[in-house]
GUKOLFI-87891 format. One record per residue: x, y, z of N, C-alpha, C in turn. Coordinates in pm, 1 decimal. Layout:
<recs>
- n.px;n.py;n.pz;ca.px;ca.py;ca.pz;c.px;c.py;c.pz
- X;Y;Z;X;Y;Z;X;Y;Z
...
</recs>
This chain:
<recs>
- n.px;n.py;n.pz;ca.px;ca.py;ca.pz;c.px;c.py;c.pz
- 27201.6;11738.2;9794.9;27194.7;11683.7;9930.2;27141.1;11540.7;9924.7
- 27225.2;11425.4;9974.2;27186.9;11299.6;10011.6;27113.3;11310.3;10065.0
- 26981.8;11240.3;10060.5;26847.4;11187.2;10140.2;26858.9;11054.7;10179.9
- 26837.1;11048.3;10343.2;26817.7;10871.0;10421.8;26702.2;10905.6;10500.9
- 26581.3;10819.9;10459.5;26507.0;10810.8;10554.3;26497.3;10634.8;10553.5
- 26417.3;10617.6;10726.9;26383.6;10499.0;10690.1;26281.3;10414.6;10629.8
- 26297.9;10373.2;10536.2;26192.7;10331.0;10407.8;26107.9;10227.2;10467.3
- 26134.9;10158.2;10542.8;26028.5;10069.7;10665.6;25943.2;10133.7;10690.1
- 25976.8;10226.1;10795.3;25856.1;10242.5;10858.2;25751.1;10410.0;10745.2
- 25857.0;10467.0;10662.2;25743.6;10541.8;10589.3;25691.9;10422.4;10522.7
- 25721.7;10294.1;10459.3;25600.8;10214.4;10394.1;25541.1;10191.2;10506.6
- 25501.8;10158.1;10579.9;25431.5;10124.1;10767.1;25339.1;10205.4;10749.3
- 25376.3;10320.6;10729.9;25291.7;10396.6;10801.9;25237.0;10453.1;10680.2
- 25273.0;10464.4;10521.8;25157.2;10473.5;10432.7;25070.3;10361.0;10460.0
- 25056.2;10212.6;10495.9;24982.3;10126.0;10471.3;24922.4;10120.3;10610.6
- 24977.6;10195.2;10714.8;24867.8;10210.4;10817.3;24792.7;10312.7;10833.6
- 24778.0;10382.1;10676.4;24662.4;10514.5;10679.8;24521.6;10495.1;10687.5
- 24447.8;10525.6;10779.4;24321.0;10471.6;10782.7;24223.9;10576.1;10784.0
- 24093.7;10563.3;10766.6;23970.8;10691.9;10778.0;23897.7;10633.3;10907.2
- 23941.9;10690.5;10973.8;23880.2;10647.7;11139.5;23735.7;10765.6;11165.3
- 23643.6;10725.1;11212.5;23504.1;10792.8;11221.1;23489.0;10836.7;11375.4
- 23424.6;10906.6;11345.8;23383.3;10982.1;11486.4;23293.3;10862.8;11572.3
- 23262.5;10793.4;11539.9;23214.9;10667.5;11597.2;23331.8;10618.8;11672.6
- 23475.1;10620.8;11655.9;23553.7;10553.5;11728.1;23631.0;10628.1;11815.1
- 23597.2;10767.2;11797.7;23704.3;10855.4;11892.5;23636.2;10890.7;12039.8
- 23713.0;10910.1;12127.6;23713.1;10902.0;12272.7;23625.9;11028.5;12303.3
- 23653.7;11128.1;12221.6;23582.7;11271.7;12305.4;23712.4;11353.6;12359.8
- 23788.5;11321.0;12401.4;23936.4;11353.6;12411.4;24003.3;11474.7;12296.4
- 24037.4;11577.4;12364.9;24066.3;11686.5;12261.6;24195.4;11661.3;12203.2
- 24266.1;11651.3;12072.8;24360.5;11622.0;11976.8;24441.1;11790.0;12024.0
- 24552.9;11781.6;12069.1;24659.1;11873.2;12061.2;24618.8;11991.4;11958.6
- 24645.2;12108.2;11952.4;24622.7;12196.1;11827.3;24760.3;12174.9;11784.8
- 24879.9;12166.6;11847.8;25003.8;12141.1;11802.6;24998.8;12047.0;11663.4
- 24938.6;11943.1;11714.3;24911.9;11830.9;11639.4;24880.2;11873.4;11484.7
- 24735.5;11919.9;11493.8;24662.2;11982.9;11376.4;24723.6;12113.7;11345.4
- 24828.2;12183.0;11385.3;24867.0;12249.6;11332.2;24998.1;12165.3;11229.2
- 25114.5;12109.0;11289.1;25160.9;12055.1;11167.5;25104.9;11917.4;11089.9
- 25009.3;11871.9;11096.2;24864.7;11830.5;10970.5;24904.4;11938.7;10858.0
- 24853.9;12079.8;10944.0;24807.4;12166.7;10790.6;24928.9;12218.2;10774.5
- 25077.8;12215.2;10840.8;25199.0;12268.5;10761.9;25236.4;12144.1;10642.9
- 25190.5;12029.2;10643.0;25289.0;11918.5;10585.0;25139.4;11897.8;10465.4
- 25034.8;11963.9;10525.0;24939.2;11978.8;10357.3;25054.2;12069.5;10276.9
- 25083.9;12165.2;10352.5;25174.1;12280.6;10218.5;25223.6;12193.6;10181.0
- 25341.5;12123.3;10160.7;25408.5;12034.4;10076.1;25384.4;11967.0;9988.3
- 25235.3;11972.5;9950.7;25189.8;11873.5;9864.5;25209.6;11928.5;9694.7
- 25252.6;11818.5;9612.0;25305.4;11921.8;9458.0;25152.9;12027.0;9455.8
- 25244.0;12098.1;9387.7;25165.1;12209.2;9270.9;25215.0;12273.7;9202.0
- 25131.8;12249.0;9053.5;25184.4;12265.8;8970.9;25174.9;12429.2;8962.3
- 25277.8;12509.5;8880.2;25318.6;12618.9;8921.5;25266.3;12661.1;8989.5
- 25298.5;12588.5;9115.5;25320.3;12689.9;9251.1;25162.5;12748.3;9291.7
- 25069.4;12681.5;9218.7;24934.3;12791.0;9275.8;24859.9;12784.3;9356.6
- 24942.3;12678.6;9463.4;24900.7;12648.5;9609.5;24728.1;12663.7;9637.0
- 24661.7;12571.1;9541.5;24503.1;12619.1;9568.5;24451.3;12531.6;9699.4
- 24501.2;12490.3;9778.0;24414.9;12418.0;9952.1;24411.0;12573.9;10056.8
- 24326.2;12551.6;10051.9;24272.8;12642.4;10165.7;24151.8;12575.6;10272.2
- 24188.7;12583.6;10390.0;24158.3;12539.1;10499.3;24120.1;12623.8;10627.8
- 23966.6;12594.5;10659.4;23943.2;12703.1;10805.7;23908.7;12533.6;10921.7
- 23995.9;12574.4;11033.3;23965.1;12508.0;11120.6;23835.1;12526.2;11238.8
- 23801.1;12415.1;11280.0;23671.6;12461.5;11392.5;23715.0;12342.0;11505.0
- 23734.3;12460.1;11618.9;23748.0;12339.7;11710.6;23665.0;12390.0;11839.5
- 23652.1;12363.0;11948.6;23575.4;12420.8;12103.6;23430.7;12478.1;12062.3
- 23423.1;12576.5;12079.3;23294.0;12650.0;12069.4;23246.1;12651.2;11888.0
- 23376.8;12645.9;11804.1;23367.8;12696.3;11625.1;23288.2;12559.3;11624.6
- 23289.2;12449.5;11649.9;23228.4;12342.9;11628.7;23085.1;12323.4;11641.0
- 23042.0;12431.8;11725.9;22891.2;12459.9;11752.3;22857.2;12508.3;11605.6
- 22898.3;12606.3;11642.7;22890.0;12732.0;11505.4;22900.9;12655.5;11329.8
- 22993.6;12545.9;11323.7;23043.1;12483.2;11219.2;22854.0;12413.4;11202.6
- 22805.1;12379.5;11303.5;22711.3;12233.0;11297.9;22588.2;12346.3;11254.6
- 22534.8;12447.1;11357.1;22468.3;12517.7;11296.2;22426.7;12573.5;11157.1
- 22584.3;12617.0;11108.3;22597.2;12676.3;10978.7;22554.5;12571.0;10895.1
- 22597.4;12468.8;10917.5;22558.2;12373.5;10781.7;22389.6;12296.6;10783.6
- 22366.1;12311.0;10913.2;22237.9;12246.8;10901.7;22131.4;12371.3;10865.8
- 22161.5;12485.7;10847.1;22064.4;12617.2;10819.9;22058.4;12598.3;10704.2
- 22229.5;12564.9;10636.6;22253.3;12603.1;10506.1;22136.9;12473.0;10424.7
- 22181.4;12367.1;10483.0;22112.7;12246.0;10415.0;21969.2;12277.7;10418.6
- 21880.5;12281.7;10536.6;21775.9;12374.9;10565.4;21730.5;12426.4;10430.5
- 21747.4;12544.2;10435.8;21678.5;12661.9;10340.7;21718.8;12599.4;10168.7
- 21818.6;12454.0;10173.0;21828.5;12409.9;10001.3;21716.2;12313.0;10011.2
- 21679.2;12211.2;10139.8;21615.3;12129.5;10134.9;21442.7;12148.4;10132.1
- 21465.6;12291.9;10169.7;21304.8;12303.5;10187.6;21243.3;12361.4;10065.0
- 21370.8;12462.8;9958.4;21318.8;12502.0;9821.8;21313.9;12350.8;9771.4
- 21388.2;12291.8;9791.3;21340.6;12135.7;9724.8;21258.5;12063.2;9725.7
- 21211.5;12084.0;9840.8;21091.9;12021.1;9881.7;21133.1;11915.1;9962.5
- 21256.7;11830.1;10013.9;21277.4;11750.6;10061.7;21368.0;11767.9;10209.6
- 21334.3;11850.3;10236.2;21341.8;11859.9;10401.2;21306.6;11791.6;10546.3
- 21441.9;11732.5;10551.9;21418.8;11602.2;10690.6;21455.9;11666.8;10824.4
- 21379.0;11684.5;10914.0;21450.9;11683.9;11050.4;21509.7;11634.5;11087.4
- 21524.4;11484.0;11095.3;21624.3;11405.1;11107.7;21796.2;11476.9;11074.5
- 21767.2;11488.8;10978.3;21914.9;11527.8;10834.4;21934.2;11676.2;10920.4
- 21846.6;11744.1;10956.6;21885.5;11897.7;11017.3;21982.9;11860.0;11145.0
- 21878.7;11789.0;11241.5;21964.7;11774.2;11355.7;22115.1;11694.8;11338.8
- 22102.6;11615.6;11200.8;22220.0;11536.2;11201.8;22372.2;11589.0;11182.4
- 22324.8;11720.8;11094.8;22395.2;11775.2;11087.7;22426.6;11906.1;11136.8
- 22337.6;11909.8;11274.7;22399.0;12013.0;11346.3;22461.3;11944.5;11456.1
- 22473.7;11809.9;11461.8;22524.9;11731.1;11580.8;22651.4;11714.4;11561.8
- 22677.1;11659.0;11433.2;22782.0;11574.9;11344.3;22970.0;11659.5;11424.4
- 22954.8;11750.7;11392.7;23068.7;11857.7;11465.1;23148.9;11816.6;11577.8
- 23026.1;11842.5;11670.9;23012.9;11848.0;11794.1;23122.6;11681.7;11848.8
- 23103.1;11576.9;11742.0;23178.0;11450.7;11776.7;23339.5;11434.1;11761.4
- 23368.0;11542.6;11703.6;23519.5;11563.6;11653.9;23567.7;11681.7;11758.6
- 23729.3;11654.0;11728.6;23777.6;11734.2;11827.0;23832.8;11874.4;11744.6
- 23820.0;11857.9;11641.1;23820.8;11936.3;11555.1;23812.8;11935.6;11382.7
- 23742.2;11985.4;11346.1;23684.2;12008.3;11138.4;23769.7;12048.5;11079.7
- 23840.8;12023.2;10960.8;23880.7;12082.6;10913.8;23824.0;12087.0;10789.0
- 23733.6;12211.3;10737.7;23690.8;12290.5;10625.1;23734.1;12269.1;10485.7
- 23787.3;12176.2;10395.2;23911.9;12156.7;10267.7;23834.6;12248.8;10120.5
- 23933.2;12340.5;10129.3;23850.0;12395.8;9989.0;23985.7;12420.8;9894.2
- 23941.8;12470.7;9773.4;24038.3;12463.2;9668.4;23982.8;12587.6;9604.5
- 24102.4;12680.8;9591.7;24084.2;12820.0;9564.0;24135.2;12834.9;9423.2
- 24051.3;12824.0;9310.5;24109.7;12849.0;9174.0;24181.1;12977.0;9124.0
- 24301.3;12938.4;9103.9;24379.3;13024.2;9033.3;24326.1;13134.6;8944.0
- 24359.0;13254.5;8994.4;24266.2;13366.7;8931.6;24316.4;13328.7;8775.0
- 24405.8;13353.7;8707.7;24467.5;13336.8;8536.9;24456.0;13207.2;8519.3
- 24354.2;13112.2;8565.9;24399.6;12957.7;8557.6;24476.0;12908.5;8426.5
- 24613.6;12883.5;8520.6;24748.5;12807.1;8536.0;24768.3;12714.1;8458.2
- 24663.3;12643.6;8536.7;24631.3;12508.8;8514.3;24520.0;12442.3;8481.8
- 24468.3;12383.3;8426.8;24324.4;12315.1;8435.2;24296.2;12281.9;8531.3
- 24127.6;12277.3;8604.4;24063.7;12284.6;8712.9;24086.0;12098.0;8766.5
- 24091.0;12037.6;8688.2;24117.6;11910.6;8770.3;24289.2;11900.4;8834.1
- 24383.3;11980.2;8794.6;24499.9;11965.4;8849.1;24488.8;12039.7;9012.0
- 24397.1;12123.9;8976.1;24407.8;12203.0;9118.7;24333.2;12115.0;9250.2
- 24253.8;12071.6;9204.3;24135.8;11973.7;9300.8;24231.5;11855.5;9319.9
- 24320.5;11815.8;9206.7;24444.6;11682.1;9242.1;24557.7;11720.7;9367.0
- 24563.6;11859.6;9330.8;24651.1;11934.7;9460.4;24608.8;11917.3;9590.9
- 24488.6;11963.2;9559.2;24440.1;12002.5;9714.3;24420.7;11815.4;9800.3
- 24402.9;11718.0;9697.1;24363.2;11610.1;9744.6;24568.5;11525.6;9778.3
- 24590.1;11573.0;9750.9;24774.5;11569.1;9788.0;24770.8;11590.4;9947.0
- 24709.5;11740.9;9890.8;24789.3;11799.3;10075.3;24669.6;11705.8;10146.7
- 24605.1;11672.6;10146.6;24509.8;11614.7;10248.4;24548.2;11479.7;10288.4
- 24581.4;11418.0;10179.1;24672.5;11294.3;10238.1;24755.6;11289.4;10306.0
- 24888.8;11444.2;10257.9;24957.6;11464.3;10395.3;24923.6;11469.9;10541.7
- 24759.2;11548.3;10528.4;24756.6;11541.9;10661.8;24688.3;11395.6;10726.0
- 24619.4;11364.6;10629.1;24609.1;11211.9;10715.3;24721.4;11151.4;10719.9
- 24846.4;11072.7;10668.6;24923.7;11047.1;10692.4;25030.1;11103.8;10817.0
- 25030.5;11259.5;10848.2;25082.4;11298.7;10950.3;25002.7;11259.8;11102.6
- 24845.3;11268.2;11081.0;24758.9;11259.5;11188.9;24797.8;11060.6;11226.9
- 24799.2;10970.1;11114.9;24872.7;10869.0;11137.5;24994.4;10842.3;11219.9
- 25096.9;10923.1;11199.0;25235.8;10906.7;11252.6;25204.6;10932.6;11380.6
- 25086.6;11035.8;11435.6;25081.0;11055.6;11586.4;24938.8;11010.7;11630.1
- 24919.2;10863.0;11516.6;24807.2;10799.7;11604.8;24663.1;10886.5;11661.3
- 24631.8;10965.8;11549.1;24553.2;11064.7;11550.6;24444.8;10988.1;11437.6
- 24311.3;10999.6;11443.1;24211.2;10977.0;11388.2;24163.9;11048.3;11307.2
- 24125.0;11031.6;11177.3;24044.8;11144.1;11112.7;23995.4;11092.3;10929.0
- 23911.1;11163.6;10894.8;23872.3;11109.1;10795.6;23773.8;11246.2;10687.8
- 23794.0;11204.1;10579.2;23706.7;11350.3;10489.9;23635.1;11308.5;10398.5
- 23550.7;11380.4;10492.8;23376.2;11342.4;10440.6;23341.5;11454.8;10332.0
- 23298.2;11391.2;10245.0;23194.5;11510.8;10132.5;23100.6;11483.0;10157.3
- 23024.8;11461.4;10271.8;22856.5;11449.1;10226.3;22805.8;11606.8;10279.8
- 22670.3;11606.0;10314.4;22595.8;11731.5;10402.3;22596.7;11827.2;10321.8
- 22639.1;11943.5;10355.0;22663.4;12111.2;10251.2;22763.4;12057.4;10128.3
- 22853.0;12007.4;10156.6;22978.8;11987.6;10051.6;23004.9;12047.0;9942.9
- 22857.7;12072.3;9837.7;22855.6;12056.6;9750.8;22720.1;12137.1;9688.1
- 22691.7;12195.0;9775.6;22571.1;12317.4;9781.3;22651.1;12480.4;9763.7
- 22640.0;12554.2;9608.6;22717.3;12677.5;9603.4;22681.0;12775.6;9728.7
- 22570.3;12777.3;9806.4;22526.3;12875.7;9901.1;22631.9;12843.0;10003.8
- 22695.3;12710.7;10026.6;22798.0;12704.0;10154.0;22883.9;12733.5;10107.4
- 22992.9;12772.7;10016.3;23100.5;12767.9;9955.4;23134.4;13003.3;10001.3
- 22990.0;13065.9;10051.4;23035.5;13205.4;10051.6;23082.1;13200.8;10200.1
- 23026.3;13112.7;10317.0;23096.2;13184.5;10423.9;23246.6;13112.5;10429.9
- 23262.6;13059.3;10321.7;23468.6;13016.5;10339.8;23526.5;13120.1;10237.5
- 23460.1;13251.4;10210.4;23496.7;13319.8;10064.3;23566.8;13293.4;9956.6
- 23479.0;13176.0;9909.6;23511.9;13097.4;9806.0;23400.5;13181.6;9665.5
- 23511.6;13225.9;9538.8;23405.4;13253.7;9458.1;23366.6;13106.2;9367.6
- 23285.9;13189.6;9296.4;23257.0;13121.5;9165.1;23284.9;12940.3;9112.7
- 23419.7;12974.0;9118.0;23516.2;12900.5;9064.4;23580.9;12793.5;9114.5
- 23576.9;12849.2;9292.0;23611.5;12766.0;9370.1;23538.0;12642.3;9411.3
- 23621.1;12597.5;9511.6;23493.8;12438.3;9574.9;23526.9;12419.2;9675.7
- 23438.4;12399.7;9761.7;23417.8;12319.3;9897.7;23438.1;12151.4;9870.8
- 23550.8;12138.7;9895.5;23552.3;11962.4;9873.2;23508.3;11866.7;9985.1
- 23489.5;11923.2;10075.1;23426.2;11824.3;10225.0;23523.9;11851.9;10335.9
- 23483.7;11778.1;10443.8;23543.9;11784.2;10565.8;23624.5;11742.1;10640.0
- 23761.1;11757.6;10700.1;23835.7;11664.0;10763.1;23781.9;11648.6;10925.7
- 23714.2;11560.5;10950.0;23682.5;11533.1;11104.9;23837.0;11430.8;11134.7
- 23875.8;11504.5;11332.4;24028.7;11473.4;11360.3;23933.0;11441.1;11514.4
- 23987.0;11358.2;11524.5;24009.2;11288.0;11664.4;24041.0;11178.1;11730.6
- 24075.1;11162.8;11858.4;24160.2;11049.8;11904.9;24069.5;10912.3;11949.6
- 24161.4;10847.5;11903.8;24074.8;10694.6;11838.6;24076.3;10614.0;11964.1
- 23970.5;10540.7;11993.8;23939.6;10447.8;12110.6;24061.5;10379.0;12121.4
- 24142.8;10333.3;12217.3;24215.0;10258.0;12283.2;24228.2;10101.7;12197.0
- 24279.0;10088.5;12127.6;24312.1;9909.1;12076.1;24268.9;9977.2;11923.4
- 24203.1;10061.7;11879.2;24083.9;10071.5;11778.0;24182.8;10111.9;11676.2
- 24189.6;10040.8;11533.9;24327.5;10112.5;11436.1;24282.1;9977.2;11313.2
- 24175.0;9965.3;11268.8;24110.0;9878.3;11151.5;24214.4;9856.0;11084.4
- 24256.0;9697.1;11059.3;24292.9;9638.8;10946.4;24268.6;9672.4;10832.0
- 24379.0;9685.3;10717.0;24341.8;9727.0;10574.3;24314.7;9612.5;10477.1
- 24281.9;9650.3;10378.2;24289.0;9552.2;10268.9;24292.1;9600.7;10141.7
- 24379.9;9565.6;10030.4;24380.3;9584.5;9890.6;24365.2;9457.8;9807.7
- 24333.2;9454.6;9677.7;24323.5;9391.1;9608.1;24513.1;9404.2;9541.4
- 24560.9;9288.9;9513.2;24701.9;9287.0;9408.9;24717.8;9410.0;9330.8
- 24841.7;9469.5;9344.8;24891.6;9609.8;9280.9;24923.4;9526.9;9140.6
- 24918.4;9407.2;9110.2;24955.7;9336.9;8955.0;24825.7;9337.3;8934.4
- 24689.4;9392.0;8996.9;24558.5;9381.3;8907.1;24548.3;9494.4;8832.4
- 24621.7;9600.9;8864.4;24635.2;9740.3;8829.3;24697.2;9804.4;8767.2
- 24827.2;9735.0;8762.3;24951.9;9778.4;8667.0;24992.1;9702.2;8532.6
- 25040.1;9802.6;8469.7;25069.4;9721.9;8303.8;25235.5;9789.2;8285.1
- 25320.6;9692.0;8294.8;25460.5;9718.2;8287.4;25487.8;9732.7;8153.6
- 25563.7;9865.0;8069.6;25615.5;9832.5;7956.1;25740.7;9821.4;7922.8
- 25825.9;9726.1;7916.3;25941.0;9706.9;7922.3;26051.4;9710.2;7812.0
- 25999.8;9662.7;7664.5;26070.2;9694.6;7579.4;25959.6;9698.6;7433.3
</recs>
């Protein structure tokens, strides 16, 4: 089957992919339509045999309470065996939620017979996520994925029933971006980066 798309505007709109912050979104609830094909056009992202490791729980309306809670308990009870327990950091992250119109949860579920080596699967899951920023792009949708807070604490990784093996890679916060608001990009020369071998 011949393939035509138009190659304009998909370059457009890879180079108008941006990580827009909850600092810039309206409060305005994002379609679930919307965020639902986000997470159909993550499926598409390669994997290598097929071991589809992105797994994703959404929080939106009331789950967003519940999302802010969970993580500031979780952080809680690591920060205080640590000894470094901020109130600040508790409330911050029981607030943090509450600014998005909806979370999306990004974890990577390791292949029970691993397949593959553990960095191909975490390369997967970081595929489909671009899909969905790039889709949340095409409909002028805001959003960005954060690893900070729980991320990366094994005690948060059981209420997404993630074992062992698995990982909590951080968060997709989605919402609709202030009026005019869509930040200019910038790269450094793709010839600072590339080494052509030609003959």
């Amino acid at each position: 089957m011949q393939m035509s798309f138009n190659t304009t505007e998909i370059n457009r709109l890879i180079k108008s992919r941006r990580s827009i912050f909850p600092a810039q979104y309206t409060g305005e609830k994002v379609p679930d339509e919307i965020v639902q094909q986000m997470l159909e056009n993550a499926q598409w992202a390669p994997t290598h045999k097929l071991t589809e490791p992105w797994r994703f729980t959404v929080f939106t309306g009331e789950g967003l309470k519940k999302l802010g809670e969970f993580q500031s308990s979780i952080y809680k009870e690591d920060a205080e065996a640590k000894g470094n327990y901020s109130p600040e950091k508790f409330e911050a992250l029981k607030a943090k939620p509450l600014t998005a119109s909806h979370v999306i949860a990004i974890a990577m579920k390791r292949n029970e017979k691993e397949l593959v080596p553990e960095i191909e699967e975490i390369e997967s899951v970081a595929c489909a996520v671009q899909n969905m920023y790039l889709t949340a792009t095409a409909y002028g949708i805001g959003c960005y994925w954060g690893s900070g807070g729980v991320t990366y604490l094994e005690k948060a990784k059981e209420s997404f029933g993630l074992a062992t093996k698995d990982k909590l890679l951080g968060f997709l916060y989605i919402g609709m971006p202030k009026e005019g608001f869509w930040p200019e990009g910038k790269r450094s020369p793709i010839e600072d980066k590339v080494h052509w071998v030609k003959s």
